[in-house]
C-alpha positions as CSV (number, residue, x, y, z in Angstrom):
1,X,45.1,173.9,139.8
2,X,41.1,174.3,138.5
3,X,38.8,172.8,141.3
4,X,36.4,170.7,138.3
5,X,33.2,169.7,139.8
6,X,30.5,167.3,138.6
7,X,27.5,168.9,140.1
8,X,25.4,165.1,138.9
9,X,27.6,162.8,141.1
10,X,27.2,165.3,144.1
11,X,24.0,164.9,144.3
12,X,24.4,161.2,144.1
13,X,26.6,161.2,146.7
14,X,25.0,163.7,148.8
15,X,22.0,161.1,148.4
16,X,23.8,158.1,149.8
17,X,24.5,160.4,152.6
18,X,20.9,160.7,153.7
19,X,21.4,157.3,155.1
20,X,22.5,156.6,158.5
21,X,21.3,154.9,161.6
22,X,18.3,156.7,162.3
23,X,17.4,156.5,158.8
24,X,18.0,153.0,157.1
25,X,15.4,153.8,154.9
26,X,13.7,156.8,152.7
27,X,11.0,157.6,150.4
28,X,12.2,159.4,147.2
29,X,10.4,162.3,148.4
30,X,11.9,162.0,151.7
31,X,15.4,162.3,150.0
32,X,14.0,165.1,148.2
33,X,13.3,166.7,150.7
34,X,16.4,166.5,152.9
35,X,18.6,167.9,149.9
36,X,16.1,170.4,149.0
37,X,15.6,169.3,145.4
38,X,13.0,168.6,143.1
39,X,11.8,165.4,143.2
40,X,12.0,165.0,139.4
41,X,15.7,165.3,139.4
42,X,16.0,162.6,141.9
43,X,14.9,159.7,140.0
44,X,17.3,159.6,137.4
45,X,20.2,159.9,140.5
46,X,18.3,157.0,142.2
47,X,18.0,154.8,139.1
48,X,21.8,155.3,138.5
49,X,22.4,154.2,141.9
50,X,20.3,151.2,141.7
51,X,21.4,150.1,138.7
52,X,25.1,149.8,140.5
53,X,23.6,148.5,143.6
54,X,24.6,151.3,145.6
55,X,21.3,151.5,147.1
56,X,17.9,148.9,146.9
57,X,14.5,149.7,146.3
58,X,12.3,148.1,148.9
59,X,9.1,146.6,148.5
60,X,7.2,149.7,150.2
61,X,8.8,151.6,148.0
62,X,11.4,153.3,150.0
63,X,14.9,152.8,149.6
64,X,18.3,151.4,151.3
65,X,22.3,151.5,151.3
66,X,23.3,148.9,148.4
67,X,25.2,145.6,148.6
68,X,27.9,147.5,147.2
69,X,28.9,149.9,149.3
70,X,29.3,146.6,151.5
71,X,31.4,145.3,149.5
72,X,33.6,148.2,149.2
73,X,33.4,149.1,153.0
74,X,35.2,145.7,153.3
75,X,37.9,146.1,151.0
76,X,38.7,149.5,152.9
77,X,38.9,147.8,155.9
78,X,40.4,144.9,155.1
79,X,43.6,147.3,153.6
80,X,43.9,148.8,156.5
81,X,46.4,147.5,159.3
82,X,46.2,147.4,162.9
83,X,49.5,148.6,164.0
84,X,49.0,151.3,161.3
85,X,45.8,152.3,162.6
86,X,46.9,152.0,166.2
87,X,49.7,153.8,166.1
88,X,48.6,157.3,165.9
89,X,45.8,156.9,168.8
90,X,48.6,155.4,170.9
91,X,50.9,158.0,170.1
92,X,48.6,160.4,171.2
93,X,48.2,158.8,174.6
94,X,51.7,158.7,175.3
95,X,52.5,162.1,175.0
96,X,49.2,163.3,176.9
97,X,50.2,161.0,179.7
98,X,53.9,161.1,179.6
99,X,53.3,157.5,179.4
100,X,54.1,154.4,177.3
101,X,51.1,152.4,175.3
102,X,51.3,149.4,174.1
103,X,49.7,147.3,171.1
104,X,49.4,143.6,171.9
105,X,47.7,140.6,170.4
106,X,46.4,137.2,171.5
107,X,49.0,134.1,171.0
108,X,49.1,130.9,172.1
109,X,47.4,132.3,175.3
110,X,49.8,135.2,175.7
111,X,49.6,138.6,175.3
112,X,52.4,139.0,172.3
113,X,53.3,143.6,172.5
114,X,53.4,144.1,168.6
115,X,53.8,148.2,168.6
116,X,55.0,150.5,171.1
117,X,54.2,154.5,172.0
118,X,57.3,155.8,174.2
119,X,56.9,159.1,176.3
120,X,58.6,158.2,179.3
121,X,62.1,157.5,180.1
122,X,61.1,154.4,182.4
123,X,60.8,151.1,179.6
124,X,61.0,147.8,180.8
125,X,62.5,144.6,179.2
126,X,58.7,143.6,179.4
127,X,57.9,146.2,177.5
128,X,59.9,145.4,174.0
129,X,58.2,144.5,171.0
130,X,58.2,140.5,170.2
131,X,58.1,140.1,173.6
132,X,55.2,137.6,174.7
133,X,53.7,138.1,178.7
134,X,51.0,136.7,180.6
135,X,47.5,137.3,180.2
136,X,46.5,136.8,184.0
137,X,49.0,139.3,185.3
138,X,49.4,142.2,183.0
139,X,47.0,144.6,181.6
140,X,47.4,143.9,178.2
141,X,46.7,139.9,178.8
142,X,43.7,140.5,181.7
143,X,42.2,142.8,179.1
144,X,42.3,139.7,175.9
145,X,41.1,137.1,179.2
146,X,38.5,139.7,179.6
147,X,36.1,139.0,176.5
148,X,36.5,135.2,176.7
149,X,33.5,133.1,178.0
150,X,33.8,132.2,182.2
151,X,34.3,128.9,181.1
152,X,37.4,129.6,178.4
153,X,39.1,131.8,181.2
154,X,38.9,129.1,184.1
155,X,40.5,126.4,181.3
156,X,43.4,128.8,180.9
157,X,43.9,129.6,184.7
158,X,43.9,126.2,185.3
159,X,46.4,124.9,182.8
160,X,48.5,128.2,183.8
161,X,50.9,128.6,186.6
162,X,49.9,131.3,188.2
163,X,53.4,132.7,189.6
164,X,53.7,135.6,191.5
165,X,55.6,138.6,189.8
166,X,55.5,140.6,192.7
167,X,53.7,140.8,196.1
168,X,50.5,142.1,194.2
169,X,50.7,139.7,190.9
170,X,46.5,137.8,192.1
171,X,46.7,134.5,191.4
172,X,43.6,132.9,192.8
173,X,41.9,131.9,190.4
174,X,38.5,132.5,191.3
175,X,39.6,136.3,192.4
176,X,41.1,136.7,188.8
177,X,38.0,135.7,187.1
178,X,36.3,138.2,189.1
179,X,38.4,140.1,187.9
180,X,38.3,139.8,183.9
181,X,34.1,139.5,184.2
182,X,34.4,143.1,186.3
183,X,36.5,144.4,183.5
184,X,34.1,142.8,180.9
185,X,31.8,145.5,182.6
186,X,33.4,148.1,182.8
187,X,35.2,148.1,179.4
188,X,38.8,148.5,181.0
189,X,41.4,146.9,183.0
190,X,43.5,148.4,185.9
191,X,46.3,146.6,187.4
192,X,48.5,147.7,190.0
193,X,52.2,147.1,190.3
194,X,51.0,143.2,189.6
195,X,53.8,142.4,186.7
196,X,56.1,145.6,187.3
197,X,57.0,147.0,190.6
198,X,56.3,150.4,190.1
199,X,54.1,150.5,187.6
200,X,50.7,150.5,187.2
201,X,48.8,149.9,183.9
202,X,45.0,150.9,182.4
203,X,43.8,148.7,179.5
204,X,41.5,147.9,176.9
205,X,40.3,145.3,174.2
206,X,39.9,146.4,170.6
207,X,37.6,145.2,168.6
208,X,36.9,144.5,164.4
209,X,34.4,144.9,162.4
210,X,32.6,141.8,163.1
211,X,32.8,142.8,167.0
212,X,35.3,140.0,167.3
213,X,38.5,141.0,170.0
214,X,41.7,140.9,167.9
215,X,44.0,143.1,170.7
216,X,44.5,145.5,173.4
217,X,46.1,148.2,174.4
218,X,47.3,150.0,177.4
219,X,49.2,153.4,179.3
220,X,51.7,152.1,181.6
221,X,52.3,154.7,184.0
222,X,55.2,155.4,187.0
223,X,54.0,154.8,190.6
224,X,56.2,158.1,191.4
225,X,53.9,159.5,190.1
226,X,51.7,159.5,193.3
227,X,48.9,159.1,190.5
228,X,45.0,160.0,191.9
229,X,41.3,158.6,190.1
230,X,42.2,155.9,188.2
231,X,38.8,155.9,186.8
232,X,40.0,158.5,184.8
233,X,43.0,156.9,183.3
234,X,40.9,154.1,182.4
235,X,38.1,155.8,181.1
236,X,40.6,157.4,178.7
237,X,42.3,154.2,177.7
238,X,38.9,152.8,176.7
239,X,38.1,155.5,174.3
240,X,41.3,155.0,173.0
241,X,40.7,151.8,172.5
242,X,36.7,152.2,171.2
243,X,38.5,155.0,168.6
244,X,41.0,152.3,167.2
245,X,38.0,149.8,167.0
246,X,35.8,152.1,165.3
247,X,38.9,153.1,162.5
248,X,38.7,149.1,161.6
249,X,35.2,149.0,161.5
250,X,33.9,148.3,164.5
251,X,30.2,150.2,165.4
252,X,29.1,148.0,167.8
253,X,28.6,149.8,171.3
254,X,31.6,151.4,173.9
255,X,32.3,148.4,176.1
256,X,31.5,149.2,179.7
């Protein structure tokens, strides 16, 4: 099939890329420049583009990214579904690991597993999707309690009974908010045979495009094991998480 090409609206688009962080806004020579063109042949691109609000024309002259790339940046993201978008990433850090990742959301103050990423032959009835677990005792729910405010985590803890799961589940609740504001830092959770003997779990919060937490994930991984540097394993759970964030519009900074 012929390749066509519209060599007008490449260099439109090609303009629109000039933008980025470090340059929210450019002179028309300044664009000119960067695409190697004569500055003559850019103002008819740029008037095009204004006209369509896909960039502004400041006051000093320079110009910016329009309203409506805005609004179709939003549209785009607002197709675009979280299991869908999760699922690959998670996938991916199943089989690396030999693992299994889980997708959870918040829900009446549980961690409720919406999508699953099986590479090991150990699975847990905890570990089914539907299934709804605690957020003070398991990875998935210490990473949500995580981003709340000090004051939102101690009203859950306190209207919570904190039973023990096993020896290790923490349930003081001073020690568990310790807990979520250290993971708040460091942009991951690690919890150790707390919910499931023999397991121990690395997570991570995911965030939107308005920065707001909508879920977590995490690698569940056998004790047998004999597993060494967590850091590591939570590092990598983190960028997992940061990469699913930044697919739904999220370009806020890596947590931790």
């Amino acid at each position: 099939m012929k390749e066509y090409q519209n060599k007008s609206l490449e260099k439109a688009l090609s303009i629109l890329d000039c933008f980025s962080r470090e340059n929210r806004e450019l002179s028309a020579t300044e664009i000119a420049k960067m695409l190697g063109l004569n500055l003559s042949s850019i103002y008819p691109l740029l008037a095009t583009l204004s006209r369509f609000n896909y960039i502004t024309r400041k006051e000093n002259g320079k110009y910016s990214l329009g309203i409506s790339l805005v609004v179709k940046g939003n549209l785009v993201i607002s197709s675009l579904n979280l299991i869908e978008v999760a699922r690959g990433p998670l996938q991916d850090l199943a089989h690396e690991y030999q693992g299994n990742t889980h997708l959870a959301i918040l829900n009446n103050y549980k961690a409720l597993i919406v999508d699953r990423a099986l590479a090991s032959d150990r699975v847990f009835i905890n570990s089914i999707i539907g299934y709804e677990i605690p957020l003070y005792c398991t990875s998935l729910g210490r990473a949500l309690l995580s981003q709340m405010t000090d004051e939102d985590i101690m009203n859950y803890l306190s209207n919570e009974e904190l039973r023990k799961f096993t020896p290790s589940t923490l349930t003081d609740p001073e020690k568990l908010l310790q807990e979520a504001k250290n993971a708040r830092l460091r942009g991951y959770v690690v919890l150790d045979e707390e919910f499931t003997p023999g397991e121990v779990c690395f997570a991570a919060p995911v965030f939107d495009s308005q920065g707001k937490v909508i879920a977590s994930v995490n690698l569940a991984l056998s004790k047998l094991r004999k597993l060494k540097e967590y850091e590591r394993y939570g590092l990598r759970i983190r960028q997992t998480a940061m990469q699913i964030s930044s697919y739904l519009g999220y370009t806020g900074p890596a947590t931790g």
